[in-house]
N, C-alpha and C positions, 0 to 999 in steps of 0.2 A: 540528369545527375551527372557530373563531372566523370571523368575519366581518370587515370593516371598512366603515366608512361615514363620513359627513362630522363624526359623533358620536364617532367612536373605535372599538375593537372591541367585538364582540356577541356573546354567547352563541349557538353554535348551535342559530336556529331560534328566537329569542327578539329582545323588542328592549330586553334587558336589556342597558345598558353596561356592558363590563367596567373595572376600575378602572387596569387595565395598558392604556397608550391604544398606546404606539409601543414599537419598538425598532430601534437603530443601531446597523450594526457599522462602526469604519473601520480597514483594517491598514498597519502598513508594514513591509515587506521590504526587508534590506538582506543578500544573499546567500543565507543560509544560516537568519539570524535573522529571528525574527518579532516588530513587538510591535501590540499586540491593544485597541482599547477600543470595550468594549460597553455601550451607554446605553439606560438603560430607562426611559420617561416614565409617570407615572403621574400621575391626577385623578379626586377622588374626587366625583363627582357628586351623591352621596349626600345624604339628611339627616343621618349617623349616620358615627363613626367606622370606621374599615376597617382591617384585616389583610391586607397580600397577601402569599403564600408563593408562589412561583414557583422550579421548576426547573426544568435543560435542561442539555442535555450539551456537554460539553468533552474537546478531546482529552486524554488523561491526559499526553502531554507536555508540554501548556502548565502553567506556571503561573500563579496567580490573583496578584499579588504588589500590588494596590491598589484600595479600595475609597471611593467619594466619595458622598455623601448631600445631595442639596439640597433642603431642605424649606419648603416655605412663600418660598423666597429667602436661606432660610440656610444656606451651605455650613458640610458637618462631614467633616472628614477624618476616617476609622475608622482604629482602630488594632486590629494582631494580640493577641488575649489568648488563653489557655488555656480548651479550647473551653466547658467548664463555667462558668467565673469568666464568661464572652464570654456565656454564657448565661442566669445567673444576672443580670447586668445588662440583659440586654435583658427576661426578667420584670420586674424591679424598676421599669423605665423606664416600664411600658406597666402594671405596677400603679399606678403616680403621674400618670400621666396628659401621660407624654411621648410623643415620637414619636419611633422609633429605627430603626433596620434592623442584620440580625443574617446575616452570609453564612457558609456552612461546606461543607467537602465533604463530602458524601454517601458517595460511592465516588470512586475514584480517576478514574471520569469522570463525573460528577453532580455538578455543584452545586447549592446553593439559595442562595436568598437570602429573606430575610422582612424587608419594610417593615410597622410597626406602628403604629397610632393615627394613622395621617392623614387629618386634620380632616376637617370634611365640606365641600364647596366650596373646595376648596383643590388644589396640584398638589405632584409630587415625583419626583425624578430622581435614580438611580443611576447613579454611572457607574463600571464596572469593568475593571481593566486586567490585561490580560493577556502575557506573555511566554513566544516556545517557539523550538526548535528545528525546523526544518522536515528531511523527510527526503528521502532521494532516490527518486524513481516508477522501475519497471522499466522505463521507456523511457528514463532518464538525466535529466528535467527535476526541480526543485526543484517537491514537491509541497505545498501547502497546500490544506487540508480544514477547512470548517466546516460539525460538525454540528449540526443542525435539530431531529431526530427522537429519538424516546427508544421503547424496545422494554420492555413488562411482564417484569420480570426470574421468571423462576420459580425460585421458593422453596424448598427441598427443607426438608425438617424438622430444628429446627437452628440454622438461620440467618435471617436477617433482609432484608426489604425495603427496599435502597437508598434504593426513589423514594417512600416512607411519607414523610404529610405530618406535620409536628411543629408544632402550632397554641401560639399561646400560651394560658397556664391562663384568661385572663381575657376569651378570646373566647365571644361570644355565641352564633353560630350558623358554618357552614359552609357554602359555596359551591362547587361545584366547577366548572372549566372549563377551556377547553384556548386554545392560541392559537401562531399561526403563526409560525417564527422570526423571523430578523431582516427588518423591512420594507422597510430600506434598506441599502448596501452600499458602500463604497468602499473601494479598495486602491491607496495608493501605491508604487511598485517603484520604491528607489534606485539610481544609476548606472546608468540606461539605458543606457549604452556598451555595458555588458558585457552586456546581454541581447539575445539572436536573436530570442525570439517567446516570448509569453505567450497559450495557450487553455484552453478549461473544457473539458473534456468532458462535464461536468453541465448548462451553462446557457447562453447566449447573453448574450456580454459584449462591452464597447465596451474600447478600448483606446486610448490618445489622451498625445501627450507634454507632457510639463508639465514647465520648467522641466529637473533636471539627470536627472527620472526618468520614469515612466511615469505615468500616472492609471488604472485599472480599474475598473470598475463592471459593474453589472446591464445591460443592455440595455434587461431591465424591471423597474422596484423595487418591487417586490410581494410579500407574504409569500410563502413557500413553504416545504414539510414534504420538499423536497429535498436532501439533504446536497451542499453547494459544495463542487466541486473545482477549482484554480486549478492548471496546469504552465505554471514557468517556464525557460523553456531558456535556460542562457547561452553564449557563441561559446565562452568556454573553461571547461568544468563539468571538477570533480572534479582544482580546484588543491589542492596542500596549501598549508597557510593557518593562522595565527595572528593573531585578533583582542585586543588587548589594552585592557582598560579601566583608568583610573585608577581612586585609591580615592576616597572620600567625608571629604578633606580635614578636614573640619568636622567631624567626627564622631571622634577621634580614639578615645573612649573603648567607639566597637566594632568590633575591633579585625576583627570579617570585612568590613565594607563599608569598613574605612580604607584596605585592604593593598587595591594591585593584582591584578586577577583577569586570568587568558589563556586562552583557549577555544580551543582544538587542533585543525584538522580535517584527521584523517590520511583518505589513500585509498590503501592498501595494496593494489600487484598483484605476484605472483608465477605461475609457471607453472601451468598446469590439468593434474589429475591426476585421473581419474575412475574411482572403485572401484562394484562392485558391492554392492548392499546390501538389507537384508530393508527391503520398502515397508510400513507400515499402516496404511491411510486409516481416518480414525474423524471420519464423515458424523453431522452433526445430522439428523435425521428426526424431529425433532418435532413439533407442529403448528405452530409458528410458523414454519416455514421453509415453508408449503406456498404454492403460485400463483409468483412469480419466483423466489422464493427457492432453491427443490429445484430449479427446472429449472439456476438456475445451477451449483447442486453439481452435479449430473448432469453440465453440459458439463464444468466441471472437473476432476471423476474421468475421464470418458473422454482428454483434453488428458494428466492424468496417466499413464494406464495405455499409452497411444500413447506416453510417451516413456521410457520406462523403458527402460533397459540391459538387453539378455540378461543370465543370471547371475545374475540378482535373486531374488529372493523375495518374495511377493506377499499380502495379505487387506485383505477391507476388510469393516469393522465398522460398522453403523448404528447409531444410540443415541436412545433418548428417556427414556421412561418406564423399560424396558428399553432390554437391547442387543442385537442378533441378528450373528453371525457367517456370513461366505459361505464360508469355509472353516476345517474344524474348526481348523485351524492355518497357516500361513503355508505357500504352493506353489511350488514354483521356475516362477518366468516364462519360460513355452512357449506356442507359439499356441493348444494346447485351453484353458487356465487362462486367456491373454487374454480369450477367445470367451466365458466364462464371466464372467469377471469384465466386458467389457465390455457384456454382452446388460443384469447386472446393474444397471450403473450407470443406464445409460438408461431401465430403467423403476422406479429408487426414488420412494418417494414419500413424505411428511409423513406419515407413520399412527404414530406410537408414542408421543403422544400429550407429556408433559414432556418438559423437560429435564434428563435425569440425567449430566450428564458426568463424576463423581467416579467411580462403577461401573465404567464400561469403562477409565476409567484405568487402575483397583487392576487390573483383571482382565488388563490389556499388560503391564504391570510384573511382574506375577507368575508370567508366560513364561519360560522358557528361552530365553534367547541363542540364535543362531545364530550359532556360530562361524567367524571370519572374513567375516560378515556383520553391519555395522553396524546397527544399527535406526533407524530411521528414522519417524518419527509424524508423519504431518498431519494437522491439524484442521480439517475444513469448519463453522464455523459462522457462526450467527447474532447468537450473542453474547447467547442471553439467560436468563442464570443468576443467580442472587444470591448462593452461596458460591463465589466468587470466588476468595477467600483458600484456601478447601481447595484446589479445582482445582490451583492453583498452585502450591503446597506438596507436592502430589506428585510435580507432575513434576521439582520441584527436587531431591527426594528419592532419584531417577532419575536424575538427568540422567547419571549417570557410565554407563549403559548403554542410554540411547537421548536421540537427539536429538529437538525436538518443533518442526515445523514450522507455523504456522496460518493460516490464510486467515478475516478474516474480512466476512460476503457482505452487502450490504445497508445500507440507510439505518438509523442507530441500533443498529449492532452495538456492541459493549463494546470499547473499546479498553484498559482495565484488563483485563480476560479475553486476547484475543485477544493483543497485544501481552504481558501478566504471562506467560502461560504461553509464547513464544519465548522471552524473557529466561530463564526460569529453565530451559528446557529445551535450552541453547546454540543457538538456531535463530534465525528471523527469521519475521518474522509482515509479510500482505498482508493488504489495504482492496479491495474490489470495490467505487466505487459505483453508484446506477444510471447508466448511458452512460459506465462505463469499461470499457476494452475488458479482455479478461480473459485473454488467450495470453500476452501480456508478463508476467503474474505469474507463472505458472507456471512458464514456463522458468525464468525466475528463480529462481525456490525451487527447483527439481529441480536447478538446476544447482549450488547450496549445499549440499546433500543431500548430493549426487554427489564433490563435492571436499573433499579435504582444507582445514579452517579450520586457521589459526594461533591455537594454544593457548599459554597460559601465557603472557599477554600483561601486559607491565607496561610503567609507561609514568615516565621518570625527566627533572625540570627542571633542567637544569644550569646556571648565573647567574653572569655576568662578576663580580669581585672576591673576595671572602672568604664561600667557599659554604657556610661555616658562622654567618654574619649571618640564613640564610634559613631560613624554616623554611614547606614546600611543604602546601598541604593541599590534597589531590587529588580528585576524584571526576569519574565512579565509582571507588571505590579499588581496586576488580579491574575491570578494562576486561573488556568482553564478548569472545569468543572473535573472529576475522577472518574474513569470506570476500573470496574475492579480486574487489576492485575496491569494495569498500563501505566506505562515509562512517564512522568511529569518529570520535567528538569526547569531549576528554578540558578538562577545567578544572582551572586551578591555581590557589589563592588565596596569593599570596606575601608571605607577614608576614615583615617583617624586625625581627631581632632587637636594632638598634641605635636611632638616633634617624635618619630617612630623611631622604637627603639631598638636594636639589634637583638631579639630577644622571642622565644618559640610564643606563639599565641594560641589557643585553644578555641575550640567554639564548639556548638550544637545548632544545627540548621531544622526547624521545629514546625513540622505541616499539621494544620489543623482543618477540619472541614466539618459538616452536619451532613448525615444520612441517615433518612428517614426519621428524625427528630433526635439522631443520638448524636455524641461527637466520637469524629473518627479523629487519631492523634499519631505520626508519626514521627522520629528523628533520627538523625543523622548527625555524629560526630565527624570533627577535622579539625587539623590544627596547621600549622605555618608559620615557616620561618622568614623573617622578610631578607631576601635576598634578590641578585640580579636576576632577573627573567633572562634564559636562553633560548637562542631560537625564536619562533613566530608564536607570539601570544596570542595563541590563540583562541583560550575561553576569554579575554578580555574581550577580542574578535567577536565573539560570539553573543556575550554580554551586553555588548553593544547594539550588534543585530538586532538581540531582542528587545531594546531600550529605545530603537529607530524602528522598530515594528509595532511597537506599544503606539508610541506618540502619534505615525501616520493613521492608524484605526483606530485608536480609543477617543482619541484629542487629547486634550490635558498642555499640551504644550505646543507653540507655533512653529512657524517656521525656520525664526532663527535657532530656537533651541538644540533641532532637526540636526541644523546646518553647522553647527557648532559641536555636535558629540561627530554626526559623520568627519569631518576634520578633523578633531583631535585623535581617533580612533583610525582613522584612516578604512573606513567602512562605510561604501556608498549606498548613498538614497536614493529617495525617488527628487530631491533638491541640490544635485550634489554629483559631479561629474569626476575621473580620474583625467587628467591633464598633463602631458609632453611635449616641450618643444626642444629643438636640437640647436640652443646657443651657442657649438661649439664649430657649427661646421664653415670652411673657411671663404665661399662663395655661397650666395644665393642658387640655387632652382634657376635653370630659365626653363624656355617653354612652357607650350601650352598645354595644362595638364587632363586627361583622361582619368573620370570614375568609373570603377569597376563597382557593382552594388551584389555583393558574394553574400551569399545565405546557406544555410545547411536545407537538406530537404526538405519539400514541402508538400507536406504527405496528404492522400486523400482520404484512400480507406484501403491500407495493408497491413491491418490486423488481422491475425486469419485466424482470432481464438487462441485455446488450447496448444500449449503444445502435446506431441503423440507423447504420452508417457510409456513409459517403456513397458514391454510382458513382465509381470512378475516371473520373478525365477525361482529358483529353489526355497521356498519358507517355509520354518519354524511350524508345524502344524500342531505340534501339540498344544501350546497354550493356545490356540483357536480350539480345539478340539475340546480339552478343559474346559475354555470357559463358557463354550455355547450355550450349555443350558442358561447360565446365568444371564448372557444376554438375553436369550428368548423368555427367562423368567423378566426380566426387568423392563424390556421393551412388551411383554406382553401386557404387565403391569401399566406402563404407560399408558397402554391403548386402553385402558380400563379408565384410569385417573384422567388420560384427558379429557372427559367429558366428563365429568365430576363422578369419577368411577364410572359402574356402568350406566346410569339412572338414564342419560342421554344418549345410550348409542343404539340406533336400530338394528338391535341384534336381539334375538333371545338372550336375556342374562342367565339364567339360570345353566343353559348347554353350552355359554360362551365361557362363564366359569367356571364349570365341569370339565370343558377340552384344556382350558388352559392349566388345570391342576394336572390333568392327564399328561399332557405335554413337557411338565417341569416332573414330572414325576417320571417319566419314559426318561427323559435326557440325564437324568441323573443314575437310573439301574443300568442307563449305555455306558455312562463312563467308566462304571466300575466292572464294566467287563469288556470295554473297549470296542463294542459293539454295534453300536445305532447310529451313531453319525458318522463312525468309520462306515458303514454301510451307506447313509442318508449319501455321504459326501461322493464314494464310488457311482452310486445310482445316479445322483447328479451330471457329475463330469467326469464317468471316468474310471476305473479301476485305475495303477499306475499299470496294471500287466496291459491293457486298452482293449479290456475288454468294458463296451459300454452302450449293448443293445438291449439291455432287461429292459425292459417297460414296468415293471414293479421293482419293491423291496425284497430282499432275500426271505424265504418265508418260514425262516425264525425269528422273524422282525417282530410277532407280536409277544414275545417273553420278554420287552422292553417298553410295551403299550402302557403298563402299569396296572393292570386289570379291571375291574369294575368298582372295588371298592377304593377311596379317595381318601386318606387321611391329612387331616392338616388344612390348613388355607395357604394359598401362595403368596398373600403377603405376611407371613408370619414364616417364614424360613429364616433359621438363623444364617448370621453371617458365617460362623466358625463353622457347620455341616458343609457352607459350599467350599469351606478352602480346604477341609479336609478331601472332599471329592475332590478337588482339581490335579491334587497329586495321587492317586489311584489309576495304577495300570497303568501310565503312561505309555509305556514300554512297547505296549501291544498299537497303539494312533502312529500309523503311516506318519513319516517326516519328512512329507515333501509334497506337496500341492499335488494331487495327480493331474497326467499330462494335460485331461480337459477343461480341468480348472483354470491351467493357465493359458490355455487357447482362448476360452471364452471370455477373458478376462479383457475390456476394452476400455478405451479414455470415456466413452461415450453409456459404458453402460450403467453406472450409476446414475447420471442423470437421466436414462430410460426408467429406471428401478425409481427413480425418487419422483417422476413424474406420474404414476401410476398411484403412489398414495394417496389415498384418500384424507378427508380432512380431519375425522377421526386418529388417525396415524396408525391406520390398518392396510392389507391388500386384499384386492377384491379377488378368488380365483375363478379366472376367467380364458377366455384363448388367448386374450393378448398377452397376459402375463407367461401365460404357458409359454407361447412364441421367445419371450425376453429369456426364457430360462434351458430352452432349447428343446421343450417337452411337449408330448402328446398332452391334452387335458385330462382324456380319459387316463392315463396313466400316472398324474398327478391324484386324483382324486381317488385312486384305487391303491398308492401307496399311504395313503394317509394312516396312520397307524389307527385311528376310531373309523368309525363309521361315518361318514363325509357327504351325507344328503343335507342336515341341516346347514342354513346360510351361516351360522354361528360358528361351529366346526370349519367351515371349509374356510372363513375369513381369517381362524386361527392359524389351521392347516397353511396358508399362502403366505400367511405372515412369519410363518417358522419357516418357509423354506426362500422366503426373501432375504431375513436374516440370517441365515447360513450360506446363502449364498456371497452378502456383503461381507460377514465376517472372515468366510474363507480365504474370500479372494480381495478385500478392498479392506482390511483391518488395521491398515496405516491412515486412514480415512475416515476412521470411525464416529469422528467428532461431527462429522458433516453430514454421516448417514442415519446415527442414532437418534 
């Protein structure tokens, strides 16, 4: 990887200057919207004129939509041509002895760009702008991602090399080198009102207000081959919202940037409905995933296979080179098939050498159904394949018999792959990068799995006066399927069919869909004035995007059609090139000119997981304290219902549902004298005075056992007895973790605690768990408030002290432990 120094960058290990001296990124976010400009400075030190070709990756939902050239001091706005003609001129430029620059996209997340014939002693700056839609992170913040790194895509035979460099015919020699992404960094965040808190979990950043919005920066501005991840939380996220842009006045005679464009952001919730379904993990295991990368698939399959529903059905398929199956065919999820399937996950490894994901595809697809079991596909990968377009094309091929969910893990994974294949497979696709935390994605996606989406989703503009003036041109033109509570954003470009008139218009933007045979109906008001658009239009930008993303994946329309909105929109394709030549300059170029072939890194496997989350510090203990019974009632409940109450679980029922009344019955006579889990939580981890050698409970612990006689059933508690207990006594619950609680408190041990459950959603007490919780066995099993011989009791008993232990210490996390 490149160097820097007071010279500019350097060859690794050389002290050849590279001709790419800087690069700047500065963003602004204004809700939902992103827009983007990236400057790349270049000086050619040289005797001799210079070629620099340079790629690096881009999210596939941004768009590229403007490209600026300053050579020598003479700006040259490039314009969209057809990428051939685009090409054709930039030989012709650089045969003549001009200086040009020629940008295109690679793949749907690769660009390039190629500056040519810049003189020798002389300088030149790119500057490209970019526009996207930002999505929403499984913890609810607005997430923005800029990647750094780019992954060697493997090639299968067939297909073609993305990141292949395309020199012009008239270069001299080739150079190759690498060089670190952006060296500097700023993000403005508008209407600071409406933001709570903006953090990285990739990088240490400053945050500082300025004027109506935020300032964001680096902390330290220095290259790096870490992909930036920016979450912005707002006080009220997941409004529905209608953004409206005027048209481009002055432009009458194109008739998409003239018409007013509205950009739609439904957040559709409806009830949660969770069915049973066939699981099939399909794990990259190729060599590129090995060191961070497998160990994170590993923690993710296991996160997966701990939350799976009884009922399910189960396999998980590795893939490289070949593909190897754990089971000949899909198992019904039972604890021996857990145990198997989870021994499995934990110890895969990178040994299958490519990446063949196409094979194991055809080989899912070409199963038998299970009926009355949904299919269900997740993708662990890395993202680094070059037939992209196949991949994708089959699961679309598919999709009416299994859904395809993807994760995908690491710095420079494909978001063309990763995200192509959810799209076409009705699913949703997740980003792990290094130091994001990775339990929140999962749940997330298991939980989309699990529920019924709304289907047959259309989305109709309805417009104050004679709604036959208008004429609505939508995209995407089939809206993607709903899961409940997620961001769908729809765009309408509204030409009207009259002469427009200076005058407010009205509308309702009207989402309709079926789920589970009902109709699901949402809307959204907006209105507009037509007026001059200021600034960079960029929901028009965007509009487009998704009007050139329809057409390249759905069909519907060819290639000129393509090539004609990319042009008028000034929004490149995959047909469709940004093109500069310097007609101004007053001598040709001489000499013979040298290609530089500059890439950003080109990563193997430095993901290294998790990042360390930090000790918890001082919290809130009281509402943990409060609510625990109610978790231990509700999760104990769980473990009852899911196996269709107890009928299914190898347990004694009748002592399982005896301890568990006993247990909600104890936790609730603790609260009201502040007694039993202030006690439980000390014996655990700790007094705060540190004193924390008992081996048992205090032994007035059993005037909180609840006795021998049991009134009531535990699922018949009303809700109003537990909120009146939760405020009871407070006064007397410790408010502050004691110290051992947050000593043992680690990134790693919830997924020690979550691998240990059982498929039931119980814990077995045993040495191992004891070990996980820091305890003797025998000293576990001697605090237990009942009497702790039968298997029934004691699975109770492990299970109330597994839950207070997550609640205590991990109750930011709750969604992922419960």
């Amino acid at each position: 990887m490149a160097g820097q120094s007071a010279s500019g960058l350097l060859i690794a290990g050389k002290d050849t200057p590279l001709p790419l001296k800087d690069i700047s990124v500065e963003a602004e976010v204004k809700g939902y919207v992103l827009g983007l400009q990236s400057t790349l400075k270049y000086c050619n030190d040289s005797p001799d004129p210079v070629e620099v070709l340079f790629r690096f990756p881009v999210e596939q939902s941004h768009a590229v939509v403007g490209l600026t050239a300053v050579i020598d001091g003479r700006r040259i706005r490039a314009e969209v041509r057809e990428k051939e003609e685009a090409r054709a001129a930039y030989d012709d430029a650089i045969a003549s002895g001009r200086s040009a620059a020629f940008a295109e996209e690679k793949s749907g997340d690769v660009f390039s760009i190629s500056l040519g014939n810049l003189p020798p002693q002389k300088e030149a700056e790119i500057q490209l702008q970019l526009v996207g839609e930002l999505p929403i992170d499984a913890e609810g913040g607005v997430r923005f991602s800029l990647p750094t790194t780019l992954k060697p895509r493997y090639t299968p035979a067939g297909s073609s090399d993305p990141l292949a460099p395309v020199p012009s015919g008239d270069s001299d020699q080739v150079e190759q080198a690498s060089v670190a992404g952006a060296h500097s960094f700023q993000m403005k965040v508008l209407d600071a009102e409406d933001v709570a808190e903006v953090t990285s979990p990739t990088h240490a950043i400053a945050v500082a207000k300025e004027g109506e919005g935020l300032r964001v920066s680096l902390s330290e501005q220095k290259p790096s081959s870490k992909d930036l991840v920016i979450l912005i939380r707002h006080k009220a996220p997941h409004t529905l919202k209608a953004v409206v842009e005027s048209g481009i006045t002055t432009s009458r005679e194109n008739v998409f940037m003239s018409s007013p464009a509205v950009m739609v952001n439904f957040f559709p919730e409806f009830p949660n409905e969770e069915a049973a379904c066939e699981f099939i993990f399909l794990v990259d295991r190729s060599g590129s995933m090995s060191g961070g990368f497998i160990r994170s698939a590993r923690e993710t399959l296991t996160l997966f296979l701990k939350s799976i529903p009884e009922g399910s059905y189960i396999n998980i398929i590795g893939f490289g080179s070949r593909y190897e199956k754990l089971f000949d065919q899909s198992v019904p999820y039972s604890q021996a098939t857990l145990d198997k399937a989870t021994s499995h996950s934990q110890t895969m490894k990178a040994d299958l050498g490519g990446t063949e994901l196409l094979p194991p595809l055809k080989y899912i697809f070409g199963l038998k159904t299970l009926a009355g079991f949904p299919r269900q596909i997740f993708v662990l990968t890395d993202g680094s394949v070059s037939n992209t377009s196949a991949c994708i094309e089959a699961v679309r091929k598919n999709a009416h018999s299994a859904r395809c969910f993807t994760f995908g893990i690491g710095s420079g994974a494909s978001t063309a792959l990763v995200e192509g294949l959810a799209r076409a497979g009705s699913g949703t696709a997740e980003f792990v990068k290094e130091g994001e935390r990775l339990q929140p994605k999962v749940i997330r996606s298991l939980k989309r799995a699990l529920q019924p989406a709304v289907t047959d989703v259309a989305v109709e503009f309805k417009l104050s006066g004679d709604q036959a003036q208008w004429e609505v041109l939508q995209s995407p033109q089939k809206p993607p399927i709903i899961f409940n509570g997620e961001k769908v954003v729809v765009y309408g470009i509204l030409k009207s069919k009259s002469t427009p008139r200076d005058e407010e218009v009205s509308g309702t933007a009207v989402l309709r869909g079926s789920m589970l045979g009902k109709v699901v109906e949402h809307s959204v008001p907006f209105t507009f004035q037509p007026t001059e658009v200021r600034g960079l239009p960029t929901i028009h930008h965007l509009a487009a995007k998704a009007l050139i993303k329809d057409w390249q994946t759905m069909g519907g329309r060819d290639s000129k059609d393509i090539i004609e909105l990319s042009v008028e929109s000034s929004v490149i394709s995959s047909h469709t090139a940004f093109i500069a030549v310097d007609e101004e300059s007053a001598e040709p170029v001489a000499g013979a000119m040298k290609t530089w072939d500059v890439q950003v890194p080109m990563v193997q496997s430095q993901f290294q997981g998790y990042r360390q989350r930090q000790q918890l510090g001082a919290r809130d203990l009281q509402a943990a304290c409060g609510e625990i019974s109610d978790v231990m009632q509700v999760n104990i409940e769980k473990v009852m219902q899911r196996s269709d109450r107890l009928e299914d679980l190898e347990l004694n029922c009748a002592s399982l549902s005896s301890s568990a009344q006993a247990f909600s019955r104890s936790s609730k006579a603790a609260k009201k004298s502040g007694g039993f889990f202030s006690s439980l939580s000390n014996w655990m981890f700790g007094s705060s005075s540190g004193s924390s050698s008992s081996s048992a409970l205090p032994a007035d612990i059993d005037q909180y056992s609840g006795g021998s006689e049991l009134e009531g059933d535990l699922c018949e508690e009303k809700e109003s007895s537990i909120k009146s207990d939760k405020d009871a006594e407070i006064d007397e619950i410790p408010a502050v973790l004691p110290p051992r609680a947050k000593a043992l408190a680690s990134p790693a041990e919830v997924t020690a605690l979550v691998a240990k459950q059982q498929a039931d959603g119980s814990w077995k007490l045993d040495a191992a768990l004891a070990q996980l919780l820091a305890k003797d066995l025998q000293a576990l099993r001697g605090a237990c408030p009942r009497q702790c011989e039968d298997t029934a009791t004691a699975t109770v008993w492990a299970t109330v002290l597994v839950l207070t232990r997550l609640r205590l210490s991990y109750s930011d996390q709750q969604e992922e432990w419960e």
